[in-house]
C-alpha positions in Angstrom: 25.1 1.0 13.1 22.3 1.8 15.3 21.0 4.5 13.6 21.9 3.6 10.2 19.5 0.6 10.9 17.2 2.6 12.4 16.9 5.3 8.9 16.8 2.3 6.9 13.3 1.1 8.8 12.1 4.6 8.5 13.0 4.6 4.6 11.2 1.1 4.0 8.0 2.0 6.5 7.3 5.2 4.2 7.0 2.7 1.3 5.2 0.6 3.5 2.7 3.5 4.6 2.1 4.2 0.8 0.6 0.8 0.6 -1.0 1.1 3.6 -3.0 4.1 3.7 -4.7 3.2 0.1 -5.9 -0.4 1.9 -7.0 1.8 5.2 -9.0 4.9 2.4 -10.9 1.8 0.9 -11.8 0.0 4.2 -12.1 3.2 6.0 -14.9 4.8 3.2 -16.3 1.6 1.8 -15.8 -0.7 4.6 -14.5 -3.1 1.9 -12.1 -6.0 3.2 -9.7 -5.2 -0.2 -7.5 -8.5 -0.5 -6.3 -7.8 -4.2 -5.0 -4.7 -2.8 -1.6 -6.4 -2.9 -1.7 -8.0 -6.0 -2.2 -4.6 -7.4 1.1 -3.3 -5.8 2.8 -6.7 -7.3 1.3 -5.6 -11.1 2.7 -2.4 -10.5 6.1 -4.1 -10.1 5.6 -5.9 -13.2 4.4 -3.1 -15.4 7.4 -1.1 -14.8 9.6 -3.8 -14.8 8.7 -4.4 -18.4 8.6 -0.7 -19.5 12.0 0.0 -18.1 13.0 -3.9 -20.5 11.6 -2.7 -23.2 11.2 1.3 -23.3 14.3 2.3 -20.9 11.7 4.0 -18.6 12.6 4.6 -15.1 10.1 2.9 -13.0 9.5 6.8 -11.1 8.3 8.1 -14.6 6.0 4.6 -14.7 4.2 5.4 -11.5 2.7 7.9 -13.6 2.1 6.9 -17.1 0.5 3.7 -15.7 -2.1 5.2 -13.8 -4.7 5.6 -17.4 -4.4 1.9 -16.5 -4.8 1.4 -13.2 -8.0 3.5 -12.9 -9.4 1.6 -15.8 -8.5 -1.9 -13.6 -9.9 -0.6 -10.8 -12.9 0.7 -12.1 -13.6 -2.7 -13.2 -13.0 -4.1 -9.5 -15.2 -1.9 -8.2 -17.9 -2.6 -10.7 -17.8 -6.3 -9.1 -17.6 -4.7 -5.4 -20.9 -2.4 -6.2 -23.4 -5.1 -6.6 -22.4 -6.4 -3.4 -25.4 -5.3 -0.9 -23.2 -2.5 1.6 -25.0 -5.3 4.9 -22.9 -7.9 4.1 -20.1 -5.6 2.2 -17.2 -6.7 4.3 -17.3 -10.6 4.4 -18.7 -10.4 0.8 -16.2 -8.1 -0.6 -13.4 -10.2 1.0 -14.1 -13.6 -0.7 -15.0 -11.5 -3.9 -11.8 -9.5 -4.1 -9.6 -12.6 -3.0 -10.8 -14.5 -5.9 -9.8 -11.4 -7.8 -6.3 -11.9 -6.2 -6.3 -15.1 -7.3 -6.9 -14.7 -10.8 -4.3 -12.0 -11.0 -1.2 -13.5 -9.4 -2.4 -16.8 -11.2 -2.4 -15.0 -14.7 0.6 -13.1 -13.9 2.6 -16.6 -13.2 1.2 -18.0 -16.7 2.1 -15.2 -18.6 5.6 -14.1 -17.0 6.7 -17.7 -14.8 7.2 -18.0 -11.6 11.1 -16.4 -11.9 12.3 -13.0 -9.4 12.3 -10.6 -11.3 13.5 -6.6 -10.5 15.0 -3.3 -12.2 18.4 -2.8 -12.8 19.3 0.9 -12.7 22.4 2.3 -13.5 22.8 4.1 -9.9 21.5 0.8 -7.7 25.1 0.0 -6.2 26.0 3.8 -5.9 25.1 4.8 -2.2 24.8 8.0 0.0 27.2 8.7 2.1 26.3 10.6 5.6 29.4 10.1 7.4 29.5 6.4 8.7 25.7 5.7 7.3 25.3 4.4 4.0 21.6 4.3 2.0 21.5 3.1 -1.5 20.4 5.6 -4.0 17.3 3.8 -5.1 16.6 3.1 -1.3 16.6 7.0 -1.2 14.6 8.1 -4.3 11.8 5.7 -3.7 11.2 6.5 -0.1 11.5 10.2 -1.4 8.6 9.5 -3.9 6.7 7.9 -1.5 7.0 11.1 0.8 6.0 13.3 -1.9 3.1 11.5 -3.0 1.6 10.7 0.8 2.2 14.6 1.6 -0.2 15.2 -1.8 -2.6 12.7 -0.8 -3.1 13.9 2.7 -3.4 17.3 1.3 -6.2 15.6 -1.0 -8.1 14.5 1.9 -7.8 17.2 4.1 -8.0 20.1 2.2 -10.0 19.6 -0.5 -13.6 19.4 -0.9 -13.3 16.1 -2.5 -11.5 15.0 0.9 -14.3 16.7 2.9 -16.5 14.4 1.2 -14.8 11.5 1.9 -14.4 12.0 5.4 -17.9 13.0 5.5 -18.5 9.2 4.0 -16.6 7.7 6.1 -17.9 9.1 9.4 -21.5 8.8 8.8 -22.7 7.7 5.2 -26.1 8.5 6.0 -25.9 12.1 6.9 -23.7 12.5 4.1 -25.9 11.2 1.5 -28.8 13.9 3.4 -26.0 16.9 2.5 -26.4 16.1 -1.2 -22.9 14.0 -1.3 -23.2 11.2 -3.5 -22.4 8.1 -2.0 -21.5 6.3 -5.1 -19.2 8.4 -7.0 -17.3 9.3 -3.7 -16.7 5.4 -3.4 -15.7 5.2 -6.8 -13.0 7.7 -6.2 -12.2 6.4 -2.9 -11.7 2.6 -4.9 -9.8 4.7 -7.6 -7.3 6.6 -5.3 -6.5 3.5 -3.4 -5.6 1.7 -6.5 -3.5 4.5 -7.4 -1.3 4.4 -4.7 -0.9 0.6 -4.9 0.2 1.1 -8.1 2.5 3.8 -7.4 4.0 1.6 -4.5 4.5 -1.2 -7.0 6.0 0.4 -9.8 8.5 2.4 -7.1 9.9 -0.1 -5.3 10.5 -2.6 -8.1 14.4 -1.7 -8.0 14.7 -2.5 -4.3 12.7 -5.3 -4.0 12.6 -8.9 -6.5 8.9 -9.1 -8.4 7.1 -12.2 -8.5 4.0 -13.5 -9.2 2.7 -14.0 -5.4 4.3 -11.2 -3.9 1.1 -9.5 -3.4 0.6 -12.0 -0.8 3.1 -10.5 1.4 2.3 -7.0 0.9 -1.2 -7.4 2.2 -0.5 -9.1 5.2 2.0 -6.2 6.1 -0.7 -3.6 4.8 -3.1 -5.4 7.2 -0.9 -5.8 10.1 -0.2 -1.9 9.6 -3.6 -1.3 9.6 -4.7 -3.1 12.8 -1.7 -1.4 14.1 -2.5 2.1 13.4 -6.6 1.2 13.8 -8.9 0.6 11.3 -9.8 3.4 9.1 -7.4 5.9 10.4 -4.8 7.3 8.1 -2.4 8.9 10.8 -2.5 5.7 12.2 -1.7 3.5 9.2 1.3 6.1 8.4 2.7 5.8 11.7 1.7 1.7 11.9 4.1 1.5 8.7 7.2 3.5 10.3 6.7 1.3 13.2 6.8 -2.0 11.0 9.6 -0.7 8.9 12.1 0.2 12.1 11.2 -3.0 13.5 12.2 -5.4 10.6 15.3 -3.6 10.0 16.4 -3.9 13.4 16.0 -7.3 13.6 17.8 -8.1 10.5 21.6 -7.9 12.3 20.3 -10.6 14.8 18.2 -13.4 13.1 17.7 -14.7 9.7 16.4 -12.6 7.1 13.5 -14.5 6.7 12.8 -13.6 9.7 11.8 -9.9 9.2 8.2 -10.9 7.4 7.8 -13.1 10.6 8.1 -10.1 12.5 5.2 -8.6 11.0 3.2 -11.3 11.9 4.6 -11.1 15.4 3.8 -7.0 16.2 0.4 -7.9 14.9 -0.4 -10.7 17.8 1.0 -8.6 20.5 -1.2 -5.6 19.2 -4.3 -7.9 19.1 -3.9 -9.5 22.2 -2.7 -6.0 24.1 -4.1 -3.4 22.5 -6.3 -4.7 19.9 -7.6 -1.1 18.8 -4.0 0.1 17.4 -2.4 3.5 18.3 -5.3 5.6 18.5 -7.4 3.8 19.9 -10.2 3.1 17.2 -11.2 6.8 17.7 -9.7 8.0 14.1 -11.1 7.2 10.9 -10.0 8.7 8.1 
């Protein structure tokens, strides 16, 4: 029981740290307090909710045809973002992208209602069996996607010379724009990648989790609390923040309420503020 508890945490913090380490990228580079970042994992949900309705598309194969359209939305978020001056970036950018938030979970409720909404595979009550542990197949696949697509964007940062750069910006923007980098386009793809991955998050866990309009709500108070957890900026951090996170709600679960998992959160993220208010490395990581 223990340890079946104990791989189901693991399976939901890796889906976790996929929406985690886009919010960490964005604040880490830009220093932009993203509060749509959520909202964008909730129209992920949505989008492939409605191409699997309507097209029989498996939400997996929608985390990537949708992404033409989730660079295109978050170019146009960071167009509003850019003007703000980078001084008073973080405040600024916080009421600015929270009045973003509003207008899409507000637009969403007009247009779809305020009903749950999720994907219905054919496989979601087949499970794996690993002698006395049991893991739903859609449980599996999406934390297996999630895998996948962290391992690729780690790769992305720290191997390639667009990842140089971005580590470069996020250490010291100033010497970086002396080495020829271009500040700018480096936060536009910064923006654009962390968009991505909410997206990806979104459209991936839509048949384990119920859609609906205000959803994002929740997922960016976990992404933050996983941030603070694994310190602000770093990616390591935020990965391991969301394993943390995940183990701990799901062992929880046999004990109290259910609605008592997302109180959790809220819990871990006191203790870490009042005891060790740097997270797990110790504000010394960034990106």
């Amino acid at each position: 029981m223990l340890i079946e508890l104990i791989l189901n945490g693991l399976i939901i913090g890796c889906i976790y740290a996929l929406i985690a380490v886009g919010l960490t990228l964005i604040f880490g580079v830009m220093r932009i307090i993203n509060m749509c970042h959520g909202d964008l994992v909730m129209l992920g949900m949505y989008a492939s909710i409605i191409l699997y309705e309507k097209y029989s598309i498996l939400p997996y194969f929608s985390a990537i045809l949708l992404q033409p359209f989730f660079l295109l939305l978050g170019a146009l978020i960071y167009k509003l973002i850019d003007h703000i001056p980078l001084k008073q970036r973080e405040m600024n950018s916080l009421i600015l992208t929270l009045g973003v938030s509003f207008v899409i979970s507000t637009s969403v409720m007009l247009i779809f209602s305020a009903d749950y909404r999720t994907v219905t595979l054919p496989f979601s009550q087949e499970v794996l069996q690993l002698g006395v542990i049991r893991i739903g197949y859609p449980y599996v696949i999406s934390s297996a996607f999630s895998i996948v697509i962290i391992v690729l964007f780690y790769y992305l940062i720290m191997r390639t010379k667009i990842g140089r750069a971005i580590r470069a910006v996020a250490s010291d923007p100033e010497t970086a724009s002396t080495l020829g980098i271009d500040i700018k386009k480096i936060s536009f793809l910064t923006y654009s990648i962390g968009v991505s991955l909410a997206s990806i998050a979104g459209c991936i866990i839509s048949p384990i989790l119920y859609a609906y309009p205000f959803v994002g709500g929740i997922f960016i108070i976990k992404a933050f609390v996983i941030v603070v957890l694994g310190g602000m900026g770093s990616i390591h951090g935020a990965f391991l923040g969301a394993l943390l996170l995940g183990v701990g709600e799901s062992l929880i679960i046999p004990y109290f309420e259910h609605s008592m998992k997302d109180l959790f959160a809220f819990i871990l993220f006191i203790l870490f503020l009042l005891f060790k208010p740097t997270g797990i490395f110790g504000g010394k990581s960034r990106v």
